[in-house]
C-alpha positions in Angstrom: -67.7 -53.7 -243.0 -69.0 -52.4 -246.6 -71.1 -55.2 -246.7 -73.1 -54.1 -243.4 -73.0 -50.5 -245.1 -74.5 -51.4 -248.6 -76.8 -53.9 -247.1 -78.5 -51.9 -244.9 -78.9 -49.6 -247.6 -80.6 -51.3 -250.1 -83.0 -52.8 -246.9 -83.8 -49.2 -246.0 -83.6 -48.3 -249.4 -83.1 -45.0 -248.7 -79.9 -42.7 -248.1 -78.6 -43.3 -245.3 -78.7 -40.7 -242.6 -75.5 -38.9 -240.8 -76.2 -40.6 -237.3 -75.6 -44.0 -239.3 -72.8 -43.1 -241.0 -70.9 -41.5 -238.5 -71.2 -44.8 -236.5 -70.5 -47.2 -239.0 -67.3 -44.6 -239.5 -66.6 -45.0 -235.4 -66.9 -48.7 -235.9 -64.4 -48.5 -238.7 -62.0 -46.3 -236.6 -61.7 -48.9 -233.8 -61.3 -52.0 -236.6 -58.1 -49.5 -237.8 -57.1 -49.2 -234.4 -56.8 -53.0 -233.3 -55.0 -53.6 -236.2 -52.7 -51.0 -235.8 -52.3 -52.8 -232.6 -51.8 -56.1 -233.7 -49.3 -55.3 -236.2 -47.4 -53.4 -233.9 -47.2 -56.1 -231.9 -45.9 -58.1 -234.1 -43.3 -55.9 -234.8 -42.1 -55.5 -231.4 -41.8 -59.2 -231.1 -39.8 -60.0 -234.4 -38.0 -56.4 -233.0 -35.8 -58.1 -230.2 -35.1 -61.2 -232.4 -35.3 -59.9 -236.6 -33.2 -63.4 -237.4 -36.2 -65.7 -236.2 -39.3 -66.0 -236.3 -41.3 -64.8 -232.9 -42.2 -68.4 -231.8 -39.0 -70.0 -232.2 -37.7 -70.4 -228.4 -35.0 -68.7 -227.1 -33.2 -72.3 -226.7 -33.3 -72.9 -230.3 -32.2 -69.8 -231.8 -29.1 -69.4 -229.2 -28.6 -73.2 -230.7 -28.8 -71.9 -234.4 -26.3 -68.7 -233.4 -23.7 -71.6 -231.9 -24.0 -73.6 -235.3 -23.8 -70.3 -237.5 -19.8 -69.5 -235.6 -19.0 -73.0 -236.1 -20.1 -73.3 -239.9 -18.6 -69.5 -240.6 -15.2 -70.5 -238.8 -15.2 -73.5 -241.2 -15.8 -71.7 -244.1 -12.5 -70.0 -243.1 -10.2 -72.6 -241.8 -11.4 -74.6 -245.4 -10.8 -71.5 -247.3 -7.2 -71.0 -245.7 -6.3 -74.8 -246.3 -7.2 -74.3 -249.7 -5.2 -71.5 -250.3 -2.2 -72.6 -248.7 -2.1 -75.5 -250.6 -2.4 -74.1 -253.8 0.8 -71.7 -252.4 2.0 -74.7 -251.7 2.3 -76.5 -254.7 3.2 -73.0 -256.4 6.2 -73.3 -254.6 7.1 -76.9 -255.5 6.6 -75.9 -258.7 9.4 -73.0 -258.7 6.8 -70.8 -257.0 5.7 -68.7 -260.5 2.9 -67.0 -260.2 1.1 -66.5 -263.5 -2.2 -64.7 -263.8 -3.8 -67.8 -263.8 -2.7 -68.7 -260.4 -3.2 -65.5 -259.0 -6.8 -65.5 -260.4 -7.5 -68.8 -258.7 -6.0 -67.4 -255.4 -8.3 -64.4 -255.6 -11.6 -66.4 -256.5 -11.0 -68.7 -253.7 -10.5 -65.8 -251.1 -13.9 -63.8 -252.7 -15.6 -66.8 -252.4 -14.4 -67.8 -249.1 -15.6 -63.9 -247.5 -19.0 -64.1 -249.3 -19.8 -67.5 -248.0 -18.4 -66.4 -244.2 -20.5 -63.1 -244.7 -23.5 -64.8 -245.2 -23.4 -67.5 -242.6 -22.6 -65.1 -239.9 -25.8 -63.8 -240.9 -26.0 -59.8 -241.8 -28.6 -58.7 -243.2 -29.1 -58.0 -247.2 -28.9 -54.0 -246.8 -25.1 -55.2 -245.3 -24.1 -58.2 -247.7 -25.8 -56.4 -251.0 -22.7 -53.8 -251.2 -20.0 -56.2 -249.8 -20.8 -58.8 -252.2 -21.2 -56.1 -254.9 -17.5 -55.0 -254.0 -16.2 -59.0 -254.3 -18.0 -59.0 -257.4 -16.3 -56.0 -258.6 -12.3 -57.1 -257.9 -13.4 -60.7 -259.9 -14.4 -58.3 -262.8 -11.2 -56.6 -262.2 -9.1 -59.3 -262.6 -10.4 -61.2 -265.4 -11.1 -57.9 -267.0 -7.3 -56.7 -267.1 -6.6 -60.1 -268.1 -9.0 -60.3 -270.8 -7.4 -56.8 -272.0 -4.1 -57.9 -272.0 -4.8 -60.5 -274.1 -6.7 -58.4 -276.6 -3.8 -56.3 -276.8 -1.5 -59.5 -277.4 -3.6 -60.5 -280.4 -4.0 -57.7 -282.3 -0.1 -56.4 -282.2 1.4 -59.3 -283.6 1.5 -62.8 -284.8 0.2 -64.2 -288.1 -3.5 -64.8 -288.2 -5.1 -61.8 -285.9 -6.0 -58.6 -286.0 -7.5 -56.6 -288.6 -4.9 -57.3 -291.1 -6.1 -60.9 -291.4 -8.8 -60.0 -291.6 -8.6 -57.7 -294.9 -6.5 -60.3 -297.0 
């Protein structure tokens, strides 16, 4: 388009005159226009189906949606076996819980929601806080543990704290 404009000024090697520019301006107008149609376009057909691209068939993606329940129910039957069996052997073992085990338990249930989250397949602006709130209970419980055990070290016991430190 610029290249028609600059072209045929240097051939005419003159200014241009307003007849020429208002219809290379027209011309301009109606490019802007079909694009604006094409894109739209293409936004109405990734519209009605956001998870695929437009020339997937219909066939295929209902496929993919089939395979997505089955792979997130899965994710949950696994991540309820493998809860229950740590509970389990918790309970042959005189069923103590210690911060260990109850870190474990939550890790495997975080881990299990953001992996069924995902497959089911929301979208980022829906995961992003979700995982972001997963992310935050982790930080929670190995931060409370990491406190108590600051707290352990530096009231007592031969070795720790400043006092060691200053002898």
């Amino acid at each position: 388009m610029l290249v028609t404009l600059f072209s045929s000024i240097s051939v005419n090697a003159q200014k241009p005159d307003g007849a020429f520019l208002e219809n290379q301006l027209k011309i301009q107008r109606q490019e802007n226009i079909e694009l604006k149609q094409q894109l739209d376009s293409i936004k109405d057909s990734a519209g009605s189906n956001p998870k695929f691209a437009p020339d997937v068939p219909e066939d295929v993606a209902a496929e993919w949606k089939t395979l997505a329940r089955y792979f997130a129910g899965g994710v949950l039957i696994f991540g309820l076996i493998l809860f229950l069996s740590i509970l389990l052997f918790q309970y042959k073992r005189n069923f103590s819980l210690d911060t260990s085990v109850v870190q474990l338990l939550i890790i495997i249930l975080v881990i299990t929601a953001a992996l069924f989250l995902i497959i089911t397949g929301f979208s980022k602006e829906q995961i992003t806080p979700i995982i972001g709130l997963l992310g935050t209970v982790i930080g929670f419980v190995f931060g409370a543990n990491f406190k108590k055990g600051q707290n352990d070290a530096s009231e007592g016991g031969a070795g720790t704290g400043s006092a060691a430190r200053n002898t």
